[in-house]
FIBAVEX-132008 format. One record per residue (C-alpha): residue number from 0; x, y, z. Coordinates in steps of 0.2 Angstrom, whole numbers. Each point is the difference from the previous one (the first is absolute). Example, Ala and Ser with C-alpha at 12.3 -4.5 7.8 and 13.67 -1.06 7.14 Angstrom:
FIBAVEX-132008
{atom 0; {62; -22; 39}};
{atom 1; {6; 17; -3}};
//
This chain:
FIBAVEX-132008
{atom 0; {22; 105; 22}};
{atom 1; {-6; -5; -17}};
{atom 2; {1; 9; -17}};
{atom 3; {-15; 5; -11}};
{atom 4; {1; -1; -17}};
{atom 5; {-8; 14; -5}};
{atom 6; {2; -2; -18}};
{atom 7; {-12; -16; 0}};
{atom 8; {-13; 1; 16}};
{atom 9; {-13; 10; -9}};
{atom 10; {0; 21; 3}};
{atom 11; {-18; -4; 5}};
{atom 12; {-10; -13; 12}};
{atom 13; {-7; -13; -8}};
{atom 14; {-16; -1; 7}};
{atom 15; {-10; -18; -2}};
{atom 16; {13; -5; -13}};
{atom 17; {-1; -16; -8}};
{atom 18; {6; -14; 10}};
{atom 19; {16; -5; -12}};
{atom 20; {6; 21; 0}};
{atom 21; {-2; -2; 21}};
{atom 22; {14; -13; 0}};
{atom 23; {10; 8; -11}};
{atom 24; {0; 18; 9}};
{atom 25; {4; -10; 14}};
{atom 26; {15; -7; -3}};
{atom 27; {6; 14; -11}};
{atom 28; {-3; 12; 17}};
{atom 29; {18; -4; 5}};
{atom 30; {12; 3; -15}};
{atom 31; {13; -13; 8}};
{atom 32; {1; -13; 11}};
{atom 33; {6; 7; 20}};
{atom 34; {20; 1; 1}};
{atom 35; {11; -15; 1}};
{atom 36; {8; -8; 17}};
{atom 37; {13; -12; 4}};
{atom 38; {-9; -14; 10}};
{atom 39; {9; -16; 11}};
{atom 40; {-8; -15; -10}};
{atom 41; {-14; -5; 13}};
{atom 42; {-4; 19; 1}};
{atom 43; {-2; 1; -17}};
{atom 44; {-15; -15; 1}};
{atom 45; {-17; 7; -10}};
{atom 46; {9; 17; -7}};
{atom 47; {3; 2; -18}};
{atom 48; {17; -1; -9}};
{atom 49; {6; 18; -5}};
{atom 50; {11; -8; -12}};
{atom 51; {6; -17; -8}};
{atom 52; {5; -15; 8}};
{atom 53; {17; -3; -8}};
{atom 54; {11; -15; 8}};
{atom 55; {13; 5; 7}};
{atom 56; {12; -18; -3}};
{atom 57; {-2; -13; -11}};
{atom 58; {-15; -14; 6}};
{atom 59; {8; -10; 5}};
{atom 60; {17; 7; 1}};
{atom 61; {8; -15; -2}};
{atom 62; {-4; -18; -7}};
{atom 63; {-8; -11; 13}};
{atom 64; {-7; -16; 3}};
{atom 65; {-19; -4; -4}};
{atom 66; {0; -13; 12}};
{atom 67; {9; -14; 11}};
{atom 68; {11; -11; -6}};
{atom 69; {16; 1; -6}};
{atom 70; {9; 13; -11}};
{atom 71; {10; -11; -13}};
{atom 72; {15; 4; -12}};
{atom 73; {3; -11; -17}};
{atom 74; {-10; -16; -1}};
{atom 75; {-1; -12; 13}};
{atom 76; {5; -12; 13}};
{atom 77; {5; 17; 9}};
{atom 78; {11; 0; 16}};
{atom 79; {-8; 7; 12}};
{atom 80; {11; 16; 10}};
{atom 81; {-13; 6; 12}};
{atom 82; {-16; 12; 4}};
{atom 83; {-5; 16; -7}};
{atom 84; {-13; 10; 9}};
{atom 85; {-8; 16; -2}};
{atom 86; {8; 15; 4}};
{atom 87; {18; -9; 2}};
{atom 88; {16; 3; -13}};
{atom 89; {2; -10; -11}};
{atom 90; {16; -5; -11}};
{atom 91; {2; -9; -17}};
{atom 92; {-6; -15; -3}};
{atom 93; {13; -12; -11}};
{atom 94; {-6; -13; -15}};
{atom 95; {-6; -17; 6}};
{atom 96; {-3; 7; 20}};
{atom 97; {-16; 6; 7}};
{atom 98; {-6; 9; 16}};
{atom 99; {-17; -2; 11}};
{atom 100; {-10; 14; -3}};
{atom 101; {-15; 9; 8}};
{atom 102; {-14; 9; -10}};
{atom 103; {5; 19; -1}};
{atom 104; {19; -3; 3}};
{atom 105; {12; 6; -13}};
{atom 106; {6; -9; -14}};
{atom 107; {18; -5; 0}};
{atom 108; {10; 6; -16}};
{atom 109; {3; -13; -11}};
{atom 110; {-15; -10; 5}};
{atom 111; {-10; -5; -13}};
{atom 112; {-18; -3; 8}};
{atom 113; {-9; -4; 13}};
{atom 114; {-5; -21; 4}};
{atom 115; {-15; -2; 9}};
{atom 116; {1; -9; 18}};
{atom 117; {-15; -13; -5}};
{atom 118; {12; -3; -16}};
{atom 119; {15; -5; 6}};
{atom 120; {7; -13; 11}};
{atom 121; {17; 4; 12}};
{atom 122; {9; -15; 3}};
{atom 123; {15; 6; 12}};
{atom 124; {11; 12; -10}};
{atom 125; {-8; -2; -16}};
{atom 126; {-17; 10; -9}};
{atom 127; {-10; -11; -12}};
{atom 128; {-14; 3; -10}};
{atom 129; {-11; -4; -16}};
{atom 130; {7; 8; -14}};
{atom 131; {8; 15; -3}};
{atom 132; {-3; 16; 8}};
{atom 133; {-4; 13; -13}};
{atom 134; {10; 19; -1}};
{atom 135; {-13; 10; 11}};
{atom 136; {-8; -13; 6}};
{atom 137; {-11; 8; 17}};
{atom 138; {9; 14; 0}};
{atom 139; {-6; 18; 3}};
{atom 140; {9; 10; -11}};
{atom 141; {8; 16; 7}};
{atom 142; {-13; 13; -8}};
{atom 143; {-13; -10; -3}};
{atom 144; {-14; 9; 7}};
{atom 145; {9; 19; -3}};
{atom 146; {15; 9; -4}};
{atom 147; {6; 14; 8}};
{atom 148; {-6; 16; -3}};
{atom 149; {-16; -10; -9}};
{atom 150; {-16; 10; 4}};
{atom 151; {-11; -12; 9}};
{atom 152; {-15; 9; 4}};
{atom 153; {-8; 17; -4}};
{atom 154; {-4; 16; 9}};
{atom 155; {-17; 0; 5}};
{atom 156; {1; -16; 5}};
{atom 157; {-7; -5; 18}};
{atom 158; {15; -6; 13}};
{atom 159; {-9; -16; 6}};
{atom 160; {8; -15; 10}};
{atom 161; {6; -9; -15}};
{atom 162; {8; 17; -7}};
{atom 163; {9; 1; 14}};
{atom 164; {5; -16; -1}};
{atom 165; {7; 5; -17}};
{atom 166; {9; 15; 6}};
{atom 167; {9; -9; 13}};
{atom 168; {5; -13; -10}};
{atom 169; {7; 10; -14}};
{atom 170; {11; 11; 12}};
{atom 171; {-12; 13; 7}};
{atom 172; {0; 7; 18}};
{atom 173; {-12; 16; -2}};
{atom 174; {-12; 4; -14}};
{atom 175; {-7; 17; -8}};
{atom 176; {-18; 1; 2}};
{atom 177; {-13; 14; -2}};
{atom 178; {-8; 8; 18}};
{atom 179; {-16; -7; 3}};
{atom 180; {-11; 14; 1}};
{atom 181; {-7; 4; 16}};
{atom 182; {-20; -1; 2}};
{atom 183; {-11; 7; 14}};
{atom 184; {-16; -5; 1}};
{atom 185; {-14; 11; 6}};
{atom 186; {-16; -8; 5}};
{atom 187; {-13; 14; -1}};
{atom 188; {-18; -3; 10}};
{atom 189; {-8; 3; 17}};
{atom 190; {-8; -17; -3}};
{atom 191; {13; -12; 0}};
{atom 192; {3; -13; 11}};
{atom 193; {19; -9; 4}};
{atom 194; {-8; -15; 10}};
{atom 195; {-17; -7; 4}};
{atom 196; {-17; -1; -7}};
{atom 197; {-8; 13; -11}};
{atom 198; {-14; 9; 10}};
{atom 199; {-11; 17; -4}};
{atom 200; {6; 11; -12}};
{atom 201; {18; -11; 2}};
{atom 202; {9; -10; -13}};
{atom 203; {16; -12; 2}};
{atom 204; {16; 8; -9}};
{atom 205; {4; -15; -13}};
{atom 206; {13; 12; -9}};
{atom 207; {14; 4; 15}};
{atom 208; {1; -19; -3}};
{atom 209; {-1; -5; -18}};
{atom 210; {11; 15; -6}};
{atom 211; {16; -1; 7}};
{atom 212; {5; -18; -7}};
{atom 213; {-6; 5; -17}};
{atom 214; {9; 17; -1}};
{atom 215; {16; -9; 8}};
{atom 216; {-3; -13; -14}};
{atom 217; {3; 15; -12}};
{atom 218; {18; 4; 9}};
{atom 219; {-7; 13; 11}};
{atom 220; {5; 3; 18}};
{atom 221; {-13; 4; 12}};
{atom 222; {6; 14; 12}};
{atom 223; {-17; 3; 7}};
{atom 224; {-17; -5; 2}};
{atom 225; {-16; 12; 10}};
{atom 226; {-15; 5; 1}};
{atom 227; {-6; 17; -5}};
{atom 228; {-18; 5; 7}};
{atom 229; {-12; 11; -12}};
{atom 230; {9; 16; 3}};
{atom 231; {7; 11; -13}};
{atom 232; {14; 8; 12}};
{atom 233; {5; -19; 5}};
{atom 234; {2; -6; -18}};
{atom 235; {8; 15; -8}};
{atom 236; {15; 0; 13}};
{atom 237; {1; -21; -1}};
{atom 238; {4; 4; -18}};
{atom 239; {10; 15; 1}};
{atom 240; {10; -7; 13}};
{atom 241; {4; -19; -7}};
{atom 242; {18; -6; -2}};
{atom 243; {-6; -10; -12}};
{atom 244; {2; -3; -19}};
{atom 245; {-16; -5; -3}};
{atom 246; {-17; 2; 11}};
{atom 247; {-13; -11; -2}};
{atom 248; {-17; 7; 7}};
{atom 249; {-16; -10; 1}};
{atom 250; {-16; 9; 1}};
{atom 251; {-4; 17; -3}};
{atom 252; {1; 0; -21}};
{atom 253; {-19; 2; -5}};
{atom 254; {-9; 17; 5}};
{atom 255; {-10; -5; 18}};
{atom 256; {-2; 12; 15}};
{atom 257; {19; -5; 8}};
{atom 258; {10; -7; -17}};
{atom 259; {14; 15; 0}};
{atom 260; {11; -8; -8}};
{atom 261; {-3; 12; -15}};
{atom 262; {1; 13; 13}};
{atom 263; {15; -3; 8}};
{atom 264; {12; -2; -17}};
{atom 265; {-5; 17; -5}};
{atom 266; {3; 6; 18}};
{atom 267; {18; -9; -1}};
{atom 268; {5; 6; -19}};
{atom 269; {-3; -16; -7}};
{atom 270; {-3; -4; -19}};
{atom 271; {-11; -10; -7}};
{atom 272; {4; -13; -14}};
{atom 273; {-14; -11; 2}};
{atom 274; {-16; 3; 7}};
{atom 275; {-12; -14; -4}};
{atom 276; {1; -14; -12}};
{atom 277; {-14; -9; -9}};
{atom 278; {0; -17; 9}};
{atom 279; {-11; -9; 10}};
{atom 280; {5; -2; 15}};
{atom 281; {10; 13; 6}};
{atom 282; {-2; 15; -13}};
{atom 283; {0; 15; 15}};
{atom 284; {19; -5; 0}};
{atom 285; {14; 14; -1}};
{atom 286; {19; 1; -5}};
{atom 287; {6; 17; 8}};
{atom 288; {21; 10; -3}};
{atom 289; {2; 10; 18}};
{atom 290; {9; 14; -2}};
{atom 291; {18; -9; 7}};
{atom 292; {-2; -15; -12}};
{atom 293; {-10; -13; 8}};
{atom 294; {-14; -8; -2}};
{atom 295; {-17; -1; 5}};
{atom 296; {-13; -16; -7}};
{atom 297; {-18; 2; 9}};
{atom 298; {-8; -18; -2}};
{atom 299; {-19; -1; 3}};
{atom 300; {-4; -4; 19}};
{atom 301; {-13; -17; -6}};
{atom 302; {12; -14; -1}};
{atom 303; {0; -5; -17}};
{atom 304; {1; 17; -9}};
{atom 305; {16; 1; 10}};
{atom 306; {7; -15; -6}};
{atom 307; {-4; 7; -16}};
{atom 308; {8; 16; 2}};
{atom 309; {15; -10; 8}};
{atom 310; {2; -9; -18}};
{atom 311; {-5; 13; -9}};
{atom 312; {11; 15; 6}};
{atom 313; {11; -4; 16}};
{atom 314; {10; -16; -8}};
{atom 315; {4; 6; -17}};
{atom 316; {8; 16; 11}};
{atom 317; {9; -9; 12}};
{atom 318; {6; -14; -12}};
{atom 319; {9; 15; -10}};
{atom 320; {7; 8; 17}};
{atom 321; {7; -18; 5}};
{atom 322; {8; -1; -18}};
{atom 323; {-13; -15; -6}};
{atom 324; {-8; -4; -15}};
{atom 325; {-18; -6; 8}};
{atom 326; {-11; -12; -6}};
{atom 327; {-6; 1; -17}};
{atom 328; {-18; -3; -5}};
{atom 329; {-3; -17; -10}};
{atom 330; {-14; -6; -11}};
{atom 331; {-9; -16; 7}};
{atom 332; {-17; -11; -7}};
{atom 333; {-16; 5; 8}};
{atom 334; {-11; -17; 8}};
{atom 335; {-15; 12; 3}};
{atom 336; {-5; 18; -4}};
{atom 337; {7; 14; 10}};
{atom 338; {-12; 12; 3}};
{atom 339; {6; 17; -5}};
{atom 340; {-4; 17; 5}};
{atom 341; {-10; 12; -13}};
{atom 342; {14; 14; -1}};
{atom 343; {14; -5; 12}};
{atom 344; {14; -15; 0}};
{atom 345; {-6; -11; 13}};
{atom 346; {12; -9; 12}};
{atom 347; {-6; -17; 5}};
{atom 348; {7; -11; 9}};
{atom 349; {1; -20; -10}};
{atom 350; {6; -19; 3}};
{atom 351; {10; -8; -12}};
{atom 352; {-8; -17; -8}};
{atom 353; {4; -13; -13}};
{atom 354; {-13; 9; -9}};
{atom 355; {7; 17; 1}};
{atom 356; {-3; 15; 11}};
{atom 357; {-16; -2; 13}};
{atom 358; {-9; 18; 10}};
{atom 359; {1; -2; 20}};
{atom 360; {-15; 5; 8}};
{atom 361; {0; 14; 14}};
{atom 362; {7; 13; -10}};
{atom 363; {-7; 15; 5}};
{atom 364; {10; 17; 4}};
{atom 365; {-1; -7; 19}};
{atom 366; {2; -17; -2}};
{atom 367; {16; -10; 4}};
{atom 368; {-6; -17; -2}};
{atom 369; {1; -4; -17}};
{atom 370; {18; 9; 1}};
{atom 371; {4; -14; 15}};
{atom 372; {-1; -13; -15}};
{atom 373; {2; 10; -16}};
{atom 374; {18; -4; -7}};
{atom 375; {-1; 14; -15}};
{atom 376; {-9; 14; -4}};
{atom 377; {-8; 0; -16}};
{atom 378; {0; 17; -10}};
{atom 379; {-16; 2; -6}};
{atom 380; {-5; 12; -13}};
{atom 381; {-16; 9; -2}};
{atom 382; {-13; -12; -3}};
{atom 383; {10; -13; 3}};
{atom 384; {8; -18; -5}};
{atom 385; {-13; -15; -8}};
{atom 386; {4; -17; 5}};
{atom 387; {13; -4; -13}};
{atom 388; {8; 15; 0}};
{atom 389; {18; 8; 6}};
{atom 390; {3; 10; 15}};
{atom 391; {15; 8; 7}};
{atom 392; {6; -3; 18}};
{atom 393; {10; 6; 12}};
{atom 394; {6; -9; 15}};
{atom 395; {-8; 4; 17}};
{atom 396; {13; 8; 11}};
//
């Protein structure tokens, strides 16, 4: 169950608040991140580090070879003692002798560097080479890349496959993560369709499938996905009863003859933090407290105004219950004028160019195909951005 900070989610709903204050009042809905587990390594995959990488022995923890050749003591024609390989013991390693060596194996004591198999030449016993072999000389230090007890990485950070990699090299068998927070999500509409063509009165659901990877993207696990028809009784017990964190609804925001969304979080003791923000799409969206802890996001049922509910209120709370720092907003050119909304932040899906930031078209509150090839959305303010000009974006999930 999440925490509430109550000293910083506002005492009263924001309604239609700015689109920056929306964000913000979504991440600061959980005061803290959900509590800390102790995960195998390959559980741990996509979850967040609860606290610092520290290594756990020197890397490497002892001196090795940087490649094969021959690990030489004192300067040369060496007599050659034998081989070396990785993972075998190894002994010292008198002045004027040398032993075959294979890259990763440790380096004999006293040995003074490593000579590269395409330098030298064996002829029987003896090791020859040009020149002399320097101190060090394509050695890996023991050390060189940590020391032990060195803080690697830091909490927040997300455990991907070359973190793991990490962690096991430097000594770790488990790691402590955050929980992901659990998501159900509740497609709300007598007019959906899972499969086929869209008839009379019908549409296809295109949010059952574009959701889930998005929210899992944010370090959420998804418990449960259904369909909820237009009844109030139906919806209010789908909430009430959730095991999850977080429920994401679809549909049901705005103030038509079936949306009880409203309805059914009075009926269920919810709070309100957020109800409406002024961006286009998507500004029906809600942020609700129910009464255990958990939350409640209502995204808009068109297509796009989800997406912009998704961005806007559902990943900033779930990157802070997964214990991430989420994407910030950056300042990019602008090739050709966004068009802005006359009051409201409009979110509008963009290409990147050489020229600088180009509008997709297809952008309307119902429209996914711009989104299929948008690679940002630009935040555009009232009125909005001249060619020339700057605009901040934020990645599309």
């Amino acid at each position: 169950m999440t925490t509430v900070a109550r000293e910083t989610v506002p005492g009263t709903t924001l309604r239609h608040c700015p689109w920056p204050q929306a964000r913000r009042a979504a991440r600061l809905a959980a005061r803290q991140p959900l509590p800390a587990v102790g995960l195998a390594l390959g559980a741990a995959l996509g979850q967040s580090l609860a606290e610092p990488l520290a290594a756990l022995t020197d890397l490497p923890a002892f001196d090795t070879s940087a490649m094969d050749g021959w690990a030489v003591a004192g300067p040369g024609p060496w007599r050659l003692t034998g081989r070396l390989l990785a993972g075998e013991p190894c002994t010292p390693l008198a002045d004027g002798t040398a032993v075959q060596i294979a890259t990763g194996a440790q380096l004999p004591p006293g040995a003074t560097g490593v000579l590269r198999r395409e330098h030298g030449r064996a002829d029987g016993a003896v090791l020859s080479g040009p020149g002399g072999v320097t101190p060090g000389q394509d050695v890996r230090p023991r050390g060189q890349e940590c020391r032990r007890g060195e803080p690697l990485l830091p909490a927040g950070t997300v455990v991907t496959p070359a973190v793991l990699g990490l962690a096991a090299a430097c000594g770790h068998d488990r790691l402590t993560v955050h929980r992901r927070p659990t998501v159900e999500l509740l497609l709300l509409g007598d007019e959906l369709l899972d499969a086929g063509l869209p008839g009379p009165g019908l549409v296809r659901d295109a949010l059952g499938p574009l959701l889930p990877p998005w929210l899992s993207a944010a370090g959420a696990e998804l418990v449960g996905r259904r369909r909820v028809g237009d009844d109030f009784g139906l919806l209010r017990d789908a909430i009430r009863h959730s095991p999850a964190d977080v429920v994401v609804t679809t549909g049901g925001t705005a103030a038509g003859p079936v949306d009880f969304l409203h309805e059914a979080l009075v009926a269920v003791g919810a709070r309100l933090l957020v109800d409406g923000v002024a961006v286009r799409p998507g500004h029906p969206m809600l942020l609700a407290e129910l009464p255990d802890g958990r939350h409640l996001v209502g995204l808009p049922g068109n297509p796009l105004a989800a997406v912009a509910g998704t961005v806007t209120l559902a990943l900033p709370l779930l990157h802070r219950l997964a214990g991430r720092p989420g994407p910030d907003l950056r300042t990019e050119p602008v090739a050709v004028a966004l068009p802005g909304h006359p009051d409201d932040t409009r979110l509008l899906p963009v290409l990147r160019t050489g020229r600088g930031l180009v509008p997709l078209a297809f952008d309307g509150p119902a429209m996914l195909r711009g989104l299929a090839l948008a690679e940002a959305f630009a935040v555009v303010p009232p009125g909005g951005v001249p060619a020339g000009g700057r605009a901040e974006t934020l990645e599309t999930p």
